[in-house]
N, C-alpha and C positions, 0 to 999 in steps of 0.2 A: 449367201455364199455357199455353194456346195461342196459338199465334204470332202477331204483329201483323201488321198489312195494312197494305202501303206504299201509296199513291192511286195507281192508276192514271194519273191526267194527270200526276202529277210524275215517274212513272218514264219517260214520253215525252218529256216537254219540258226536265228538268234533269238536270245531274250536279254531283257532287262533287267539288273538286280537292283536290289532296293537301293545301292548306291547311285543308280543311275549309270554305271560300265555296261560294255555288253560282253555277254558269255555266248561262246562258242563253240563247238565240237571240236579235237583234237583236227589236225591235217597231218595228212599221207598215214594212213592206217586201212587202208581200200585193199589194197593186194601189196604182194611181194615184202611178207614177214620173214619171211624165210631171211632175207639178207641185212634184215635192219638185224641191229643186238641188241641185246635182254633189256640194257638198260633204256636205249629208244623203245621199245615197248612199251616198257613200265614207266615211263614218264609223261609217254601221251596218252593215260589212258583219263575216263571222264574226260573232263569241258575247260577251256581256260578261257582267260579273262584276254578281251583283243587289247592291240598296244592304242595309245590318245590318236596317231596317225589314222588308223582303221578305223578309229570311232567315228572319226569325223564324216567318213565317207557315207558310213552307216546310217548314222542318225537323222539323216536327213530323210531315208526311205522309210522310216518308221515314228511317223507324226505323232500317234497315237500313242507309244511307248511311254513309259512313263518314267 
């Protein structure tokens, strides 16, 4: 049987925690700070955990993940 291919965009943009979720990098943090406020700033900063929907999509491109 040869071996499965993990998606390349998932192996950049996600990982696995020991609980088995996958972690993220914040979204809309690219440009235009200027109009977001303080507190959308400071709450997307660092990585959050995606919602069970998101996982599902995920995990499938990431055989390997543990």
């Amino acid at each position: 049987m040869p071996k499965m291919k993990t998606k390349s965009s998932c192996k950049k943009r996600f990982k696995v925690t020991a609980s088995g979720r996958i972690k993220a990098g914040q979204a809309g943090k690219r440009h235009g700070m200027i109009k977001r406020t303080t507190k959308f700033i400071r709450d997307a900063r660092g990585t959050t955990v995606l919602a069970k929907a998101d996982e599902k999509i995920i995990k499938p491109m990431m055989p390997y993940a543990r």
